[in-house]
C-alpha positions in Angstrom: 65.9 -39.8 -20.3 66.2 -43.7 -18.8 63.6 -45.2 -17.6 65.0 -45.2 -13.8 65.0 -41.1 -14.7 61.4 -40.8 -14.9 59.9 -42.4 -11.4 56.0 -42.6 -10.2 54.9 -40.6 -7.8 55.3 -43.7 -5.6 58.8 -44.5 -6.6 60.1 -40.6 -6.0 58.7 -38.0 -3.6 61.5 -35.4 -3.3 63.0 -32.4 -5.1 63.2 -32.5 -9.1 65.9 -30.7 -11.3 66.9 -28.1 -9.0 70.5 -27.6 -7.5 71.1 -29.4 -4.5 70.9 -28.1 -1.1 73.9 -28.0 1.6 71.2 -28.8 4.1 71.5 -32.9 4.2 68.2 -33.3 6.0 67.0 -31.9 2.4 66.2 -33.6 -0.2 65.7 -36.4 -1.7 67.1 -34.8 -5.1 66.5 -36.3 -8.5 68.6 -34.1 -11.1 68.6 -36.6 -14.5 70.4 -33.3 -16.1 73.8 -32.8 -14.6 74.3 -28.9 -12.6 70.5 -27.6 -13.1 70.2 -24.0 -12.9 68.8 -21.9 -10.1 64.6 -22.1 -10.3 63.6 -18.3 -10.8 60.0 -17.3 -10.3 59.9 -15.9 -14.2 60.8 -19.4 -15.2 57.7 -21.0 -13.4 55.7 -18.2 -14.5 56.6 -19.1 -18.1 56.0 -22.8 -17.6 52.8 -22.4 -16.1 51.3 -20.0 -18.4 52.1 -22.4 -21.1 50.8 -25.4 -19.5 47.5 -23.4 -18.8 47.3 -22.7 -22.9 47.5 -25.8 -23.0 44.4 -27.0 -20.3 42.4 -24.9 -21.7 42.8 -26.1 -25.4 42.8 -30.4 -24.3 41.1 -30.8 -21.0 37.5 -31.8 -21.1 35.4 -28.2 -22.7 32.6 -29.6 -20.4 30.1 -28.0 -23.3 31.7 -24.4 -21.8 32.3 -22.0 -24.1 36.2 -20.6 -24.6 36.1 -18.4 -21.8 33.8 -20.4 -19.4 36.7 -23.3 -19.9 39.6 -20.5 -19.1 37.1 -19.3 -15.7 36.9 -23.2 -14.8 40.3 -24.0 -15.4 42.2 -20.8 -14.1 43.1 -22.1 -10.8 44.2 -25.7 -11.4 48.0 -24.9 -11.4 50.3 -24.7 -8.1 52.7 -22.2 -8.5 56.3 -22.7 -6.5 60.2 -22.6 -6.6 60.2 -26.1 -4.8 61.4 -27.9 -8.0 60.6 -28.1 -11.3 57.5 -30.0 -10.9 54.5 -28.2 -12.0 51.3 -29.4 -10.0 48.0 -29.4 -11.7 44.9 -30.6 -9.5 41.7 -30.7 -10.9 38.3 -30.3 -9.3 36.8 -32.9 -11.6 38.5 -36.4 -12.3 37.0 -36.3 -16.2 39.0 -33.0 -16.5 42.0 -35.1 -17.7 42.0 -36.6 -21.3 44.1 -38.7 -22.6 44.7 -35.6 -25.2 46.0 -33.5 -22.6 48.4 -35.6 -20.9 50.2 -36.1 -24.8 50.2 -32.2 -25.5 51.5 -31.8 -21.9 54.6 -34.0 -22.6 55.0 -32.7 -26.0 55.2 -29.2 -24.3 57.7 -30.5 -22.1 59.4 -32.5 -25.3 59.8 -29.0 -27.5 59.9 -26.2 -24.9 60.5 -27.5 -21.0 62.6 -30.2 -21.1 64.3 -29.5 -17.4 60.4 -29.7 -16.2 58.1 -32.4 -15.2 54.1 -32.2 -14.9 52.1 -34.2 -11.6 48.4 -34.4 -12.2 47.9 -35.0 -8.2 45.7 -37.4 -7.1 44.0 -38.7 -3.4 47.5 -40.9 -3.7 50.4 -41.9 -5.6 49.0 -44.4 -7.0 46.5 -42.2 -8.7 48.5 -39.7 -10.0 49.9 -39.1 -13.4 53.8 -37.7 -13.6 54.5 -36.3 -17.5 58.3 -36.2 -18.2 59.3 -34.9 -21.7 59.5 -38.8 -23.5 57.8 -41.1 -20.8 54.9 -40.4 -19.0 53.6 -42.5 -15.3 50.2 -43.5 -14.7 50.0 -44.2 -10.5 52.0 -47.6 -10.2 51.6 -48.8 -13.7 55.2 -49.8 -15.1 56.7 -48.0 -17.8 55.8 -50.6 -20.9 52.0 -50.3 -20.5 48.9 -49.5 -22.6 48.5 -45.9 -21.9 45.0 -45.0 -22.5 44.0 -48.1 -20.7 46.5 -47.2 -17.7 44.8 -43.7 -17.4 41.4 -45.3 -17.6 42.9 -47.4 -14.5 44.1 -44.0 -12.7 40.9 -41.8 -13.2 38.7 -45.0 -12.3 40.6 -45.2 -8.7 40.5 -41.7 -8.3 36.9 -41.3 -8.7 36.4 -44.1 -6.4 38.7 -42.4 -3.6 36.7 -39.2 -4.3 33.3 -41.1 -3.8 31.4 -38.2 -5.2 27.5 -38.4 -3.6 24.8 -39.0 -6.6 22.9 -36.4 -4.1 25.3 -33.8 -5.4 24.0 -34.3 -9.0 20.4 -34.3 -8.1 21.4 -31.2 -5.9 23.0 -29.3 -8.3 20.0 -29.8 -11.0 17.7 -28.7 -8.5 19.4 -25.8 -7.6 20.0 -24.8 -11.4 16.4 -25.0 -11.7 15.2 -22.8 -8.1 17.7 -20.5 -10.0 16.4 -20.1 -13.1 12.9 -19.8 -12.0 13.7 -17.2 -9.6 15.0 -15.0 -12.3 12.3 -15.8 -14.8 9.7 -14.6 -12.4 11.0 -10.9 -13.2 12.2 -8.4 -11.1 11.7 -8.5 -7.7 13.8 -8.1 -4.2 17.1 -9.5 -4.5 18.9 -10.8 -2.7 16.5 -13.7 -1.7 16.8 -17.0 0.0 16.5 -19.1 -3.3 17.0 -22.6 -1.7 17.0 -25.3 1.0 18.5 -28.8 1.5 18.6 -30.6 4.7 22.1 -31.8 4.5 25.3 -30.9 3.5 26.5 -32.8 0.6 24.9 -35.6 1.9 25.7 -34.8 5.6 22.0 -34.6 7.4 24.3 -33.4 10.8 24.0 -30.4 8.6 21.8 -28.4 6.8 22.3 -25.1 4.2 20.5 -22.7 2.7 21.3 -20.7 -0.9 21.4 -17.0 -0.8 20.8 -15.3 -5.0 22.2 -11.7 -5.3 22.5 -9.4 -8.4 25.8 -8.6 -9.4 25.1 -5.0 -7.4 25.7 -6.3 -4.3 29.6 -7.5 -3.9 29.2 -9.6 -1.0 27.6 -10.7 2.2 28.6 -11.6 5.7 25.7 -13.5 7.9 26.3 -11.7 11.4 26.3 -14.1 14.6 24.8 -15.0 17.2 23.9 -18.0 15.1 26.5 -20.8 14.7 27.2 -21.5 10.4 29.9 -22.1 7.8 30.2 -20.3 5.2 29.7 -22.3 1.6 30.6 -21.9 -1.8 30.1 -18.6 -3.8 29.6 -19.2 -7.9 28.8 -16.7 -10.2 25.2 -17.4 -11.7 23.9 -17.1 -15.7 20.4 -15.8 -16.2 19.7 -19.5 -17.3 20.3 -20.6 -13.9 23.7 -22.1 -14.8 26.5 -21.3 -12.0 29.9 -22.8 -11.2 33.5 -21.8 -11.2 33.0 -21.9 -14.8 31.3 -18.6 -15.0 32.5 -15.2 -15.3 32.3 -12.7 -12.6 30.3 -10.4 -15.4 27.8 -12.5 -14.8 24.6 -10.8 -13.8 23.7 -12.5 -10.6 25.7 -14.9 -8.2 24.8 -17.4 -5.4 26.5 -18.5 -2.1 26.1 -21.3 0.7 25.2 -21.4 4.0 25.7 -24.0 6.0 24.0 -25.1 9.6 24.1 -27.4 12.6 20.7 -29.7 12.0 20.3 -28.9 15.6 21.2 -25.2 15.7 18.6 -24.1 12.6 18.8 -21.3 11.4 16.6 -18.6 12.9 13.4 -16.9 10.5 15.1 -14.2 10.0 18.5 -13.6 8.6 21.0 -10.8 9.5 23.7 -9.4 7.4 26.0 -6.9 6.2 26.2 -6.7 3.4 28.8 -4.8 0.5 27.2 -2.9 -2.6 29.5 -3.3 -5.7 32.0 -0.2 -4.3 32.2 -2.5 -1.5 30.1 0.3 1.1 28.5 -1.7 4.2 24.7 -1.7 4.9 22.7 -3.6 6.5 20.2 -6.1 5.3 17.4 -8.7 6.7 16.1 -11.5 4.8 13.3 -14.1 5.7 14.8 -17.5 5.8 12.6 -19.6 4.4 13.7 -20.9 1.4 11.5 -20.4 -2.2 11.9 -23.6 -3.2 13.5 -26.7 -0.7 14.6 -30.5 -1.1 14.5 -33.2 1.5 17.4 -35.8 1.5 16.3 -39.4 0.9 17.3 -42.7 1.9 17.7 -43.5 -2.0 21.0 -41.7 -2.3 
């Protein structure tokens, strides 16, 4: 393919390898191989199953074992028949290695050659586009260092995410309330576990942390009382939680999140599911086991 066949995601935004539309408000179309076939939802299928074996073998293990990495990873591929573009987005910028990006291409090299891989990030210019002998790193030009040019990319994109140290600290702490809960031995579950008073970093907002066993399927907090609803991660008995984790796990937490000014009241209403999913009510105190107050320092 020539070099003006493989564009940045800021040098092309448009449809990839796919037969052209009569529509002429379509478009624009980029087809570097002459008469592409019809896209068929088996083909993407195929494609993306490979790609995934692929993830879960070269992106950053994160310390998880083999199927903690295929939990973490299984959602990070949009499926479409828009073109053949496959679109991987990652929750964590470190989730791309340099590793990954080569086995991607080489996949695309030996098995996908009508395909092309975009590792989406905030912007063009931080996203990586993987063609099967060239691959772009945001605006970088084609001759360029490659491990230094995704160094570049992922150092942008972390700065566009601007990730809260509070998050950290949050998430330790919340490991921790976790872990002790369950060390303390049996005893009522679900609880209120823990308490912060703000919303990744937000102190407009405040949330709470509900721990269930695995024998309760799910939970709905009933109104009057104005809240989001957060996050729900399967927990280990270490205390360990994230998307990461099967949903064999034994336990499994979720978020709620408040109005600072709208608090939540002392006791909590629900209804909640057993694991056939049957409805029954349930009440739980509010207060949290164990809370943390938001500082100035982060």
């Amino acid at each position: 393919m020539q070099p003006h066949r493989t564009p940045s995601a800021a040098e092309f935004d448009g449809y990839y390898n796919v037969p052209e539309s009569s529509d002429p408000d379509d478009g624009p179309y980029l087809n570097p191989f002459p008469g592409p076939p019809r896209l068929t939802l088996h083909e993407v299928n195929e494609v993306s199953a490979d790609a995934y074996e692929v993830i879960y073998r070269y992106a950053n293990q994160k310390g998880f074992t083999p199927n903690e990495v295929r939990n973490y990873y299984d959602l990070c591929i949009s499926k479409g028949l828009t073109d053949r573009t496959l679109n991987i987005s990652f929750m964590d910028v470190q989730d791309c290695t340099a590793e990954l990006v080569e086995h991607l291409r080489r996949l695309l090299a030996t098995e996908h050659s009508l395909w092309r891989v975009r590792i989406c990030g905030t912007t063009a210019e931080t996203t990586v586009v993987i063609y099967p002998y060239t691959v772009r790193y945001g605006s970088h030009p084609i001759d360029v260092d490659e491990v230094e040019a995704l160094g570049d990319v992922l150092r942008r994109e972390a700065e566009k995410r601007g990730r809260p140290a509070i998050l950290d600290l949050q998430r330790a702490f919340l490991k921790r309330a976790i872990a002790s809960a369950i060390a303390s031995g049996p005893g009522e579950f679900p609880i209120v576990v823990a308490g912060f008073d703000n919303y990744n970093g937000d102190t407009t907002k405040t949330t709470l942390w509900t721990l269930c066993r695995n024998d309760i399927g799910d939970l709905e907090m009933l109104p009057p009382r104005s809240f989001m609803v957060g996050a729900k991660y399967h927990v280990k008995p270490d205390g360990d939680y994230g998307y990461h984790v099967g949903d064999d796990a034994p336990y499994w937490v979720r978020e709620w999140i408040f109005p600072s000014d709208q608090p939540p009241p002392a006791r909590l209403q629900f209804k909640a599911y057993d694991a056939s999913y049957h409805p029954f009510s349930l009440e739980l105190g509010a207060k949290p086991l164990e809370f943390l107050k938001h500082t100035s320092d982060y």
